[in-house]
SEFIVEX-418756 format. One record per residue: residue in three letters; residue number from 1; x, y, z negated of N, C-alpha, C in turn. Coordinates in steps of 0.05 Angstrom, whole numbers, plus 5000, padded with zeros to 4 digits. Atoms other than C-alpha are relative to their C-alpha. Layout:
<atoms>
["Ala" NUM [X Y Z] [X Y Z] [X Y Z]] ...
</atoms>
This chain:
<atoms>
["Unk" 1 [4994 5018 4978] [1171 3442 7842] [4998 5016 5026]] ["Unk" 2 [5009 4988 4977] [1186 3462 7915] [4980 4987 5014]] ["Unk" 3 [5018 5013 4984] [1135 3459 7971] [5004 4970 5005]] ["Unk" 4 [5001 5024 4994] [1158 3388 7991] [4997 4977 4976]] ["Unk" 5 [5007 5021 5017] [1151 3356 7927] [4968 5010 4990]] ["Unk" 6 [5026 4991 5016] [1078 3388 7913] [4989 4985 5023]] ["Unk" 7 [5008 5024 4975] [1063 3349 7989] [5003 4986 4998]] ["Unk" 8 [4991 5018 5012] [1088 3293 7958] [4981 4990 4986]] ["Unk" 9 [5010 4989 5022] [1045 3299 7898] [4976 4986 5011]] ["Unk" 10 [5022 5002 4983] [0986 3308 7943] [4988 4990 5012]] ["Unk" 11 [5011 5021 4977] [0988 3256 7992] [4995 5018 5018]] ["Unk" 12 [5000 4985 4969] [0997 3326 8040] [5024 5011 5014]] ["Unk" 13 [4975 4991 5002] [1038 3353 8086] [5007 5022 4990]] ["Unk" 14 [4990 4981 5014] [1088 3407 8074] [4980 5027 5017]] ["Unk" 15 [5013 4974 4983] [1049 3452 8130] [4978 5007 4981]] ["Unk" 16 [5030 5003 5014] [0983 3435 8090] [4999 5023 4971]] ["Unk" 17 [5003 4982 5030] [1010 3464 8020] [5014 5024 5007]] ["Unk" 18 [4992 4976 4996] [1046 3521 8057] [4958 5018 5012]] ["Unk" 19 [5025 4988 4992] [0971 3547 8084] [4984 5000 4977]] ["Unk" 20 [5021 5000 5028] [0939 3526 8014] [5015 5037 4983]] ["Unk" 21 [4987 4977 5023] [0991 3579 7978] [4985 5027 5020]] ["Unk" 22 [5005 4978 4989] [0980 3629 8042] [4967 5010 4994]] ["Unk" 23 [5020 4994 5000] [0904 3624 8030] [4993 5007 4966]] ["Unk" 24 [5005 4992 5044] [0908 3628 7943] [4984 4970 4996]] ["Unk" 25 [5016 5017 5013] [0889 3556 7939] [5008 4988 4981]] ["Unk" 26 [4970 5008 5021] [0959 3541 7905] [5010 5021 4991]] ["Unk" 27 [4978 4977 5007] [0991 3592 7864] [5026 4995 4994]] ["Unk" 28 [4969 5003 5004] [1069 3600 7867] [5005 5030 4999]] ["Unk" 29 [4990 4973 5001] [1112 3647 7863] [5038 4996 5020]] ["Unk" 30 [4986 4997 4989] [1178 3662 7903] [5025 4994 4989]] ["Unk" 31 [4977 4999 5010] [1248 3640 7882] [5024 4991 5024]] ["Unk" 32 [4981 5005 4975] [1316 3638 7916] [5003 4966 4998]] ["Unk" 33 [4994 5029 5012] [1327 3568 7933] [5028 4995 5024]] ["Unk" 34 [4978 5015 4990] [1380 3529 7979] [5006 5015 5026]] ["Unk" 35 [5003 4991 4966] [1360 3555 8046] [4991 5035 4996]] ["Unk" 36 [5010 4983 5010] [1334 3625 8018] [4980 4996 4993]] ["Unk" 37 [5021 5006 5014] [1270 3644 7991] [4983 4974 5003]] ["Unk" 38 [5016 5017 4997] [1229 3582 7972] [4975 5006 4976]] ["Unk" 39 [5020 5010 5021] [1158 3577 7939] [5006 4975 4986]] ["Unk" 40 [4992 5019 5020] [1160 3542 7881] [4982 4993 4982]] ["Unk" 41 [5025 4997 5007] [1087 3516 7849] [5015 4989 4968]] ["Unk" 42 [4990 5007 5020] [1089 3506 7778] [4973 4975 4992]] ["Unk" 43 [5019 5022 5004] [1044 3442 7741] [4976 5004 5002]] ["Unk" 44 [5014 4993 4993] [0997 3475 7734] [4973 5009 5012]] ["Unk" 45 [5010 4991 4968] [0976 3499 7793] [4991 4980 5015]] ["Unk" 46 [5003 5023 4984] [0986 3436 7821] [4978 4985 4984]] ["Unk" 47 [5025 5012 5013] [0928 3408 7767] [4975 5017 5011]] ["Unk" 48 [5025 4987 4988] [0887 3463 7794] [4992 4992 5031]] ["Unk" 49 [5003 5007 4970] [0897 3450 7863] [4990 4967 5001]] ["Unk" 50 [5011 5026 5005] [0877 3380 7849] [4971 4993 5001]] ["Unk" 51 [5027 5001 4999] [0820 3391 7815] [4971 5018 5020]] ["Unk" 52 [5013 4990 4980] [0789 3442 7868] [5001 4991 5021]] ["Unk" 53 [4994 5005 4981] [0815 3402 7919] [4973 4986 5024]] ["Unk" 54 [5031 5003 4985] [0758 3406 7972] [4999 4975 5029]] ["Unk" 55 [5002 5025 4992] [0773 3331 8002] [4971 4987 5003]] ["Unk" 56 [5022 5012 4997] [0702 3309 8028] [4994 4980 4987]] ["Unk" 57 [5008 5019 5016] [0675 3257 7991] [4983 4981 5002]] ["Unk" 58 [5018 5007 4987] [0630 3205 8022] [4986 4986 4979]] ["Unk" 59 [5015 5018 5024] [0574 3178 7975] [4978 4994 5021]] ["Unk" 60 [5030 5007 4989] [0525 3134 8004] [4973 4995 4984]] ["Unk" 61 [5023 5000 5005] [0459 3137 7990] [4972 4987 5020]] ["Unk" 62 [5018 5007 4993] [0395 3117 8005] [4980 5020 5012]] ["Unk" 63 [5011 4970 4989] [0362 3193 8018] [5008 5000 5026]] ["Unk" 64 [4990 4993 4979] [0359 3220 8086] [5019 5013 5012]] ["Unk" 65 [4982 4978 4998] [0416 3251 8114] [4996 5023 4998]] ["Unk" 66 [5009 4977 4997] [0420 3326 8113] [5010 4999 5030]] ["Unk" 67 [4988 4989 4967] [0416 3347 8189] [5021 5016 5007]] ["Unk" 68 [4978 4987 4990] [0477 3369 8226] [4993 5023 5006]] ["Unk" 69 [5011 4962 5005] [0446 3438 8241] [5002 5010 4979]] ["Unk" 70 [5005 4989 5025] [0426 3447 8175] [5030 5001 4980]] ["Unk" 71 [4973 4998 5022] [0499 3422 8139] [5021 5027 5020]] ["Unk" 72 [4979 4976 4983] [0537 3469 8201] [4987 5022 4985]] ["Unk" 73 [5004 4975 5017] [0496 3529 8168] [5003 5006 4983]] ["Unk" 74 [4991 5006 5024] [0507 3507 8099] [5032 5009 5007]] ["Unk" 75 [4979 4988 4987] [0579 3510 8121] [5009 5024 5003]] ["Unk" 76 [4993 4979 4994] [0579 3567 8152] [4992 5030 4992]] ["Unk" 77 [5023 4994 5027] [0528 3605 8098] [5029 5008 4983]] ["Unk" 78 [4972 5009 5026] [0591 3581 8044] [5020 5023 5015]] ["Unk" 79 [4961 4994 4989] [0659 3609 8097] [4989 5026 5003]] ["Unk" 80 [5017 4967 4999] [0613 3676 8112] [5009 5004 4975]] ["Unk" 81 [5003 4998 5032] [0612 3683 8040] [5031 5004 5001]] ["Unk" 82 [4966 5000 4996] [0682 3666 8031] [5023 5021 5011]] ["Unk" 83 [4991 4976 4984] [0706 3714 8079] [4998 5018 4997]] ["Unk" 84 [5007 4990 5008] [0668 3763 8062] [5013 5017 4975]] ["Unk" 85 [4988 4989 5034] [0694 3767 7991] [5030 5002 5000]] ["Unk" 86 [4967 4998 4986] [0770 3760 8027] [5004 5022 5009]] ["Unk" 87 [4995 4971 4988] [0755 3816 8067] [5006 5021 4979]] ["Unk" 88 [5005 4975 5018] [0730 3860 8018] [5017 5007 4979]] ["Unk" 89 [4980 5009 5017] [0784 3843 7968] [5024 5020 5017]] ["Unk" 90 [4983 4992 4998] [0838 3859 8016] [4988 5027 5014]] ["Unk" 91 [4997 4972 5002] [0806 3925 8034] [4997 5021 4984]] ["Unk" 92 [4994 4984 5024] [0801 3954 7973] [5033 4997 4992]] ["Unk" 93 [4972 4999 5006] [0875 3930 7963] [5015 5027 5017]] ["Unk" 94 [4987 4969 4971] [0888 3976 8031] [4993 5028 4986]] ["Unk" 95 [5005 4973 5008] [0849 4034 8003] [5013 5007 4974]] ["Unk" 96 [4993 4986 5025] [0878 4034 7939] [5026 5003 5000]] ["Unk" 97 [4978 4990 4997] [0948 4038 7970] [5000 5020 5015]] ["Unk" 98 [5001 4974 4970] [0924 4086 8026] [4998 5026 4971]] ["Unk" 99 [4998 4975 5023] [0906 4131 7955] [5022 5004 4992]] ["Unk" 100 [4981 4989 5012] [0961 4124 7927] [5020 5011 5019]] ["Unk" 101 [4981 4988 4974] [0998 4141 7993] [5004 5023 4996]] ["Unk" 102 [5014 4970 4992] [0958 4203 7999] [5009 5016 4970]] ["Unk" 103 [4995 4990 5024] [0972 4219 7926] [5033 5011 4996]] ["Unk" 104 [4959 4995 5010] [1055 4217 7929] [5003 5020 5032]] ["Unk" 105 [5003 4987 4991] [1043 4257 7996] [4986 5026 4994]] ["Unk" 106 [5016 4976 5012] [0993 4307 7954] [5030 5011 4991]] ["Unk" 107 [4977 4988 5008] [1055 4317 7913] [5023 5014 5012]] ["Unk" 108 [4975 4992 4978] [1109 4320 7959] [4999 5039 5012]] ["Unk" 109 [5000 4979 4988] [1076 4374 7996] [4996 5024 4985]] ["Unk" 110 [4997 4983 5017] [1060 4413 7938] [5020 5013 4994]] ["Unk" 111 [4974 4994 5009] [1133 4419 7930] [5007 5021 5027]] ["Unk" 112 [4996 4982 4973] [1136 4446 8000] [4997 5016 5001]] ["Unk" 113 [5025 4975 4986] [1087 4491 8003] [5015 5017 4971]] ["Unk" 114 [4987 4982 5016] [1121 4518 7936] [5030 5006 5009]] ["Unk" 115 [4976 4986 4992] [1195 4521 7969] [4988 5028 5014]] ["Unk" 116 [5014 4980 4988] [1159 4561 8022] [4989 5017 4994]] ["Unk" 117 [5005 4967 5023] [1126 4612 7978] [5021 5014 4999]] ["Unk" 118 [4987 4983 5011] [1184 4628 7951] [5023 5003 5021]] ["Unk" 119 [4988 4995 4968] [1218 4637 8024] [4989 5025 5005]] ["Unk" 120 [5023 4981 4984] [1158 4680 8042] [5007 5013 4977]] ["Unk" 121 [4996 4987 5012] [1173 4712 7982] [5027 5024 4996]] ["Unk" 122 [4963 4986 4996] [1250 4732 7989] [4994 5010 5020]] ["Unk" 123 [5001 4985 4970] [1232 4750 8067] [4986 5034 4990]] ["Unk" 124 [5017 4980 5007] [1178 4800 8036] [5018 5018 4976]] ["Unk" 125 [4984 4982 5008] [1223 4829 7984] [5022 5013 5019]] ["Unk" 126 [4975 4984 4980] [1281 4837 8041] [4979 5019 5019]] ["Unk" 127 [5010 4984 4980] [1232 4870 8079] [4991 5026 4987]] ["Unk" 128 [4993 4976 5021] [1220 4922 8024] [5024 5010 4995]] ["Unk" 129 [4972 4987 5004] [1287 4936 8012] [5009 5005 5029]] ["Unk" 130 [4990 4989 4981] [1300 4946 8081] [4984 5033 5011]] ["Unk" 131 [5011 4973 4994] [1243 5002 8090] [5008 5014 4980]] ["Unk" 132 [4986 4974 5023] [1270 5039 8026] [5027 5002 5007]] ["Unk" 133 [4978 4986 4998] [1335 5040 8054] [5000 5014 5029]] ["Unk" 134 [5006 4977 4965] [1309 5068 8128] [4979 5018 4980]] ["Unk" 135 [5001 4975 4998] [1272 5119 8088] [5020 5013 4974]] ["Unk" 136 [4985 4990 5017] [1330 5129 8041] [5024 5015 5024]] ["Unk" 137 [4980 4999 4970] [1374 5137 8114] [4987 5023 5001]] ["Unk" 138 [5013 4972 4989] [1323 5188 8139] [5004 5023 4984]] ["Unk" 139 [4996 4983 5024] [1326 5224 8071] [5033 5013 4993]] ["Unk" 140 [4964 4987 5004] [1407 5230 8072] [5005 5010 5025]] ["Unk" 141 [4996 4993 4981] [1400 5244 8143] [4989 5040 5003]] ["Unk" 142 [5006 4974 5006] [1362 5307 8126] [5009 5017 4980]] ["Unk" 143 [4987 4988 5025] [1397 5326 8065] [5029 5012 5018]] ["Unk" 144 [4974 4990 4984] [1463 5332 8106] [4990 5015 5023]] ["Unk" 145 [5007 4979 4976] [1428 5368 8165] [4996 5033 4981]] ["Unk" 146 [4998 4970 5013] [1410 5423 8113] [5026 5017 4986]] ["Unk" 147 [4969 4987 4999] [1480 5422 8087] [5008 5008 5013]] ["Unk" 148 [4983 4987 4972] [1509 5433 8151] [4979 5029 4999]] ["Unk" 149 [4998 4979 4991] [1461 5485 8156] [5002 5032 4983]] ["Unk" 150 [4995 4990 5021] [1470 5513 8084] [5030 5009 5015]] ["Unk" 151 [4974 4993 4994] [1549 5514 8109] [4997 5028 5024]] ["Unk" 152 [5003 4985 4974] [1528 5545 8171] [4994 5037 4988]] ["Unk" 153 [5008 4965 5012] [1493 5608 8124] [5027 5011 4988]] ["Unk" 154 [4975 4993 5011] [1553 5610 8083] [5018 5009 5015]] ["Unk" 155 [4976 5001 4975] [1605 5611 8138] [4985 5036 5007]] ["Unk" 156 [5003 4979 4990] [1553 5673 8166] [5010 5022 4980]] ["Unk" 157 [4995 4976 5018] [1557 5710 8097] [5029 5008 4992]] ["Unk" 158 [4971 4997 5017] [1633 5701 8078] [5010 5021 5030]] ["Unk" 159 [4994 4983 4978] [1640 5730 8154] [4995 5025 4999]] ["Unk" 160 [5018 4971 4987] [1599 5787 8155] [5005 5012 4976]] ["Unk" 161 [4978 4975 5015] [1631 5811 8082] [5028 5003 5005]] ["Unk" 162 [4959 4986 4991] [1704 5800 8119] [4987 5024 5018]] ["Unk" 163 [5001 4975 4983] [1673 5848 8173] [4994 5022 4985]] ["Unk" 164 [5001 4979 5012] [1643 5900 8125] [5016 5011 4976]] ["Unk" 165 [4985 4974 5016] [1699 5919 8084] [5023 5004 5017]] ["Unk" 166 [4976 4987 4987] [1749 5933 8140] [4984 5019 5017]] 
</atoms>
């Protein structure tokens, strides 16, 4: 049944069983309805909400009243309480998504930090292959300087037997 027939039901309004569900006094659950999403309580629920239904109840008696000080603390003793156990509820709900937050971010970055390695890794191999080919450079640079000056001896000797046999 939608909200307006569980206010119905109730003898409350529809605001009344929209704040019961927001607080968990009614359980529903979500379905598309006419207008979009509508809560939708099932029997139930609505037997539960019945029988917890915390409608004051006047019994007279013959005993002395309990004092208005004393029932406001009672009261407020009980909604402390209450709260309390609301709070603490929904912050463990927080922390245990803040973990798992932190957990799919643990991963993530793991992945990172491993692209990056292997970045820092290619940079560091190119950087080896670049000093073995500057001292492979320097090494052909001197190899051909001694050619030239190998040529240079040659050139003197092939000269200097054209001069000594004429």
């Amino acid at each position: 049944m939608n909200v307006r027939e569980a206010a119905e039901r109730l003898n409350r309004s529809e605001n009344t069983i929209r704040s019961w569900i927001k607080m968990g006094r009614i359980e529903s659950h979500l379905a598309e309805g006419i207008h979009g999403p509508e809560h939708y309580i099932s029997e139930e629920a609505l037997e539960k909400a019945k029988q917890t239904n915390r409608t004051p109840v006047i019994i007279q008696s013959n005993e002395p009243a309990v004092p208005v000080a004393e029932m406001q603390r009672m009261v407020e003793s009980s909604m402390t309480s209450v709260l309390a156990d609301r709070i603490s509820g929904m912050m463990d709900e927080s922390m245990n998504r803040l973990h798992e937050s932190l957990l799919r971010m643990d991963e993530s970055m793991s992945g990172r930090i491993a692209s990056l390695q292997d970045g820092i890794d290619i940079v560091q191999a190119h950087a080896e292959l670049k000093a073995e080919l500057k001292a492979k450079d320097i090494e052909l640079a001197s190899l051909r300087e001694e050619n030239a000056m190998l040529r240079g001896t040659i050139e003197g000797m092939k000269h200097r037997k054209w001069f000594s046999r004429s």
